[in-house]
C-alpha positions in Angstrom: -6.7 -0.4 -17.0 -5.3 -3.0 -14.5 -8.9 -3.5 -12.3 -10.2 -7.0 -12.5 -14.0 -7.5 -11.1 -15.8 -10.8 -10.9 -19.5 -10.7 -11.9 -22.0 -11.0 -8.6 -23.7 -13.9 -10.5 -20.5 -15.8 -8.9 -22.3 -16.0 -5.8 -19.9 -12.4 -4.4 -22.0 -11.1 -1.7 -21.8 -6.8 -0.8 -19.3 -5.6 0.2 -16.6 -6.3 -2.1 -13.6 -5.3 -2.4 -12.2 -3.4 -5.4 -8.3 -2.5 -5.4 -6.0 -0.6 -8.0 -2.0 -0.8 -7.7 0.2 1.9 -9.1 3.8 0.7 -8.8 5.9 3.9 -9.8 7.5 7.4 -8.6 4.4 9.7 -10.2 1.8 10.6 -7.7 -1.6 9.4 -8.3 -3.5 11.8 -9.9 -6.7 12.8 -8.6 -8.6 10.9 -12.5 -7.3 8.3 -11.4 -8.8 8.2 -8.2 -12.1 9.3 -9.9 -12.0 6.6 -12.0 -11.7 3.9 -9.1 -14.7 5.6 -7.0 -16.3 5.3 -10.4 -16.2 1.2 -9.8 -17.4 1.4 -6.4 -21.6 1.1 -5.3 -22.2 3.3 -2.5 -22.7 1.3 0.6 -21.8 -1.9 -1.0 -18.2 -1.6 -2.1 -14.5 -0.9 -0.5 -12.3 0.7 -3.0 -8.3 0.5 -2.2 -5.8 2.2 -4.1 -2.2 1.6 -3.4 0.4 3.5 -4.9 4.4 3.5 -4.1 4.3 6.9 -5.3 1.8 8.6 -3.3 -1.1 10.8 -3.8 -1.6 14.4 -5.4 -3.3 16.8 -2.8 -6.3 17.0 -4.9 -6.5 13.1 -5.2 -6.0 13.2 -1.0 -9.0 15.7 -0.7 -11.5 13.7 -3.2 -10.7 10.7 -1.9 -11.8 12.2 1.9 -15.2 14.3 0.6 -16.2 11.0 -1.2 -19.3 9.4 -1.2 -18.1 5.9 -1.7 -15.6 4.0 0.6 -12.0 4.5 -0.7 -9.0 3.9 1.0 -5.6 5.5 0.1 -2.8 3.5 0.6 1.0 4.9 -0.2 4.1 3.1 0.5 4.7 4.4 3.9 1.5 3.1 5.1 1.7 -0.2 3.1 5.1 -1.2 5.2 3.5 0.0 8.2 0.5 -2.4 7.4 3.1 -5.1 6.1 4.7 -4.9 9.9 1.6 -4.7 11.7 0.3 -7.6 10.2 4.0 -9.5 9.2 3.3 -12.0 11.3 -0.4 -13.2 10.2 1.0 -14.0 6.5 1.3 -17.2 4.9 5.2 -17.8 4.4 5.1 -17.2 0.7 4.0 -13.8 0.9 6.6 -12.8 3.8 9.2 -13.9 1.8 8.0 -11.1 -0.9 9.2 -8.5 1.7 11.3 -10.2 4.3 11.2 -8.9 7.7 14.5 -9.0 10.1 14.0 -7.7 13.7 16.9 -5.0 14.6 17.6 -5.6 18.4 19.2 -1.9 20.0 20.6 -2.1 23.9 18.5 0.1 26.2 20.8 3.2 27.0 19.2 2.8 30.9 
């Protein structure tokens, strides 16, 4: 399945996090979200699925009426959270996904 969980007899306190990763060009279907909110405990989990591909309507709308807290992620919002938060990473991850400013001159 790809979804790793530690036991809470680790000493893991609520909430934890729980995320799936779907690297490919298929949307993520809408079992595949159910199966993710399937993980999560009401009130004590985050679920985040991220997935380059996107997100069927249908997996958009159960994600939204769920009972559980599940955030969808597609590639558009993961490089708009990679730029919002470029500059907190460690430099190992940053080289992943380097970032360049591009400088344009003010037309004024």
């Amino acid at each position: 399945m790809g979804y790793h969980r530690l036991p809470r007899s680790l000493g893991t306190v609520p909430p934890q996090i729980k995320v799936q990763v779907k690297h490919r060009q298929a949307s993520a279907s809408v079992q595949e979200v159910r199966e993710l909110m399937g993980l999560l405990q009401r009130d004590s989990d985050v679920g985040v699925f991220v997935s380059s591909g996107g997100f069927t309507p249908d997996a958009k709308a159960t994600a939204r009426s769920s009972s559980v807290h599940l955030e969808l992620v597609d590639l558009d919002r993961f490089l708009d959270l990679w730029q919002q938060f470029y500059d907190r990473l460690p430099e190992g991850d940053k080289s992943l996904l380097p970032l360049i400013p591009v400088h344009f001159l003010d037309p004024a």
